[in-house]
Structures are given as C-alpha cells and as structure tokens.
C-alpha positions as CSV (number, residue, x, y, z in Angstrom):
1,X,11.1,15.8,4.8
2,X,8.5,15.2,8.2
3,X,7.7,18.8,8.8
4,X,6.6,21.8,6.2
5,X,5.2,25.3,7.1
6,X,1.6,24.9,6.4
7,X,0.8,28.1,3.7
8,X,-1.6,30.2,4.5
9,X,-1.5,29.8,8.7
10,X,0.1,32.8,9.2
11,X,3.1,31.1,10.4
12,X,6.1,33.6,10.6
13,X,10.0,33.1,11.6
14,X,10.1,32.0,15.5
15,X,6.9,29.5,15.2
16,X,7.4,26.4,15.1
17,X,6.7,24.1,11.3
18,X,3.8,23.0,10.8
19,X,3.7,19.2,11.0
20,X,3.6,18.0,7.2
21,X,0.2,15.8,6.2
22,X,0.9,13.1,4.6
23,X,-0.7,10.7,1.8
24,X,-1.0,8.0,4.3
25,X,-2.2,10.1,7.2
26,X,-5.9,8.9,7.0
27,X,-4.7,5.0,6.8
28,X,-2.0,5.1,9.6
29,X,-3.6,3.2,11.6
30,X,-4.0,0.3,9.2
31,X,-0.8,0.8,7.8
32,X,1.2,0.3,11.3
33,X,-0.9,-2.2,11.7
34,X,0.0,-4.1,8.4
35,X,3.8,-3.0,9.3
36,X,3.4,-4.9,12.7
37,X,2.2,-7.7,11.1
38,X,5.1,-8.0,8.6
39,X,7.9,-7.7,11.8
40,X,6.0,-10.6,13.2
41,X,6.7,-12.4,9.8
42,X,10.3,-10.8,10.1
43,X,10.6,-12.3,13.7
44,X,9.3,-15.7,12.7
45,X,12.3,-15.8,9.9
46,X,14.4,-15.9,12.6
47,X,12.6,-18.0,15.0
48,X,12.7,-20.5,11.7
49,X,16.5,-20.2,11.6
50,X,17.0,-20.6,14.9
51,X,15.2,-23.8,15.3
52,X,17.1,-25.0,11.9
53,X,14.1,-25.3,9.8
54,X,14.2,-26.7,6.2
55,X,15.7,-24.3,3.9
56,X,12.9,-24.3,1.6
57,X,10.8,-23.5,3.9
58,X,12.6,-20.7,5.1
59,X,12.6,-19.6,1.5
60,X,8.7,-19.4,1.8
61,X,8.6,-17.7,4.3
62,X,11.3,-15.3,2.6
63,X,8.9,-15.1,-0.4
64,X,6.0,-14.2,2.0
65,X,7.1,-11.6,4.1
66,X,9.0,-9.8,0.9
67,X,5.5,-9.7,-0.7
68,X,3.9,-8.2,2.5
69,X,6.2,-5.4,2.2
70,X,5.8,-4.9,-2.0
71,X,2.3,-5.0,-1.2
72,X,2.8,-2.2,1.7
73,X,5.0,-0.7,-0.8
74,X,2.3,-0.1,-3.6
75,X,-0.2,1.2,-1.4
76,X,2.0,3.7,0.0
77,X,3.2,4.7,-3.7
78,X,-0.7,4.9,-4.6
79,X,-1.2,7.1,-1.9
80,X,1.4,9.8,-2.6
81,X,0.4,9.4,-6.4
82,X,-3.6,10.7,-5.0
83,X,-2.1,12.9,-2.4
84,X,0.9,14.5,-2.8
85,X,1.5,14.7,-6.6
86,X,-2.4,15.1,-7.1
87,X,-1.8,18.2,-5.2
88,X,1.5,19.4,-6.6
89,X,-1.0,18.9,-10.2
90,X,-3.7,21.3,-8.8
91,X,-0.9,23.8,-7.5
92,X,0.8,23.6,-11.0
93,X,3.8,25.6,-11.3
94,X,7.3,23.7,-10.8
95,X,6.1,21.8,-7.8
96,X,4.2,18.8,-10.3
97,X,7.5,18.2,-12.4
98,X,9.8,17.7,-8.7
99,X,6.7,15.4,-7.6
100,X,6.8,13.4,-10.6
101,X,9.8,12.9,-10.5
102,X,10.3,12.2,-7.4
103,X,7.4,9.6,-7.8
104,X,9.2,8.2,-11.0
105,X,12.4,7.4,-8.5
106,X,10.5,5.7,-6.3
107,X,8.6,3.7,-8.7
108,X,12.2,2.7,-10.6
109,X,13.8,1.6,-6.7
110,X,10.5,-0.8,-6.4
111,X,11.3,-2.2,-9.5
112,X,14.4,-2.7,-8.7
113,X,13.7,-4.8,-5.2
C-alpha cells in the first residue's frame, strides 16, 4: 500500500488519495543513502567476479553486503514498530491486531534470510 486517504482532510470520492506517511519518511534521505551504498557493494560483487577474484574473498564481500542490508532491514522494522503499529496502538480498535501481525510476518521473513 503507497497511498491512503488521509482521515480527517475532507477528502471525498473524485480527489485524489492522499499520499501515505510512512515510518521512514523523516530518515529517507539517509536511508537512500545507505541503499546506494549497499548497490555499490552489490556492483562491486560483480566487478569481483568479473575480474575472477578468489572465492573467499568473494564470499566476504557476500557476508558484507548481506549484513548491510539486515542492518537496513532492522532499522526499517524499528521504524514501522514506532510509527505505524505505535499508531494503530493509540487508534486501538482492530487496526493494532492487523499491524501486529503484519509486523510479526515481517519479523518471521527476516529471520528466515
């Protein structure tokens, strides 16, 4: 979901949705920034195969770049967790069980990885 009608704006059928704040709206900046960082780590993977680097050390690398993005991961998850579930809590009504467990999925595909 990107986009949600914001309540209260007095938004009515034919106006277009609202776009949707997100946890990680304040940090998106840094974020894409951290993301960039990790495509260059992606990029140099491949640079490292195609120059036939030690295996090992393409393994490293591997280990490196799949930490950057658990890392990414958590922060994201943390952020929902104060955000979007915090505010589902203050809500209350039905909305708090679908974020938790919607935050409960997410938690059990990390652990997964």
């Amino acid at each position: 979901m990107t986009t949600i009608e914001a309540e209260g704006s007095g938004a009515d059928a034919g106006t277009a949705p609202v776009p949707a704040v997100h946890g990680y709206h304040h940090q998106k900046d840094e974020h894409l920034k951290r993301l960039r960082r990790i495509e260059g780590q992606i990029r140099g993977l491949q640079r490292l195969v195609d120059e036939d680097v030690y295996c090992i050390d393409i393994l490293t690398q591997v280990s490196a770049s799949t930490k950057a993005l658990q890392s990414f991961a958590l922060q994201l998850l943390e952020e929902h967790l104060r955000h979007c579930v915090a505010d589902a809590a203050v809500k209350g009504g039905e909305g708090i069980d679908a974020k938790v467990e919607e935050a409960t999925k997410a938690i059990a595909r990390l652990l997964r990885t």
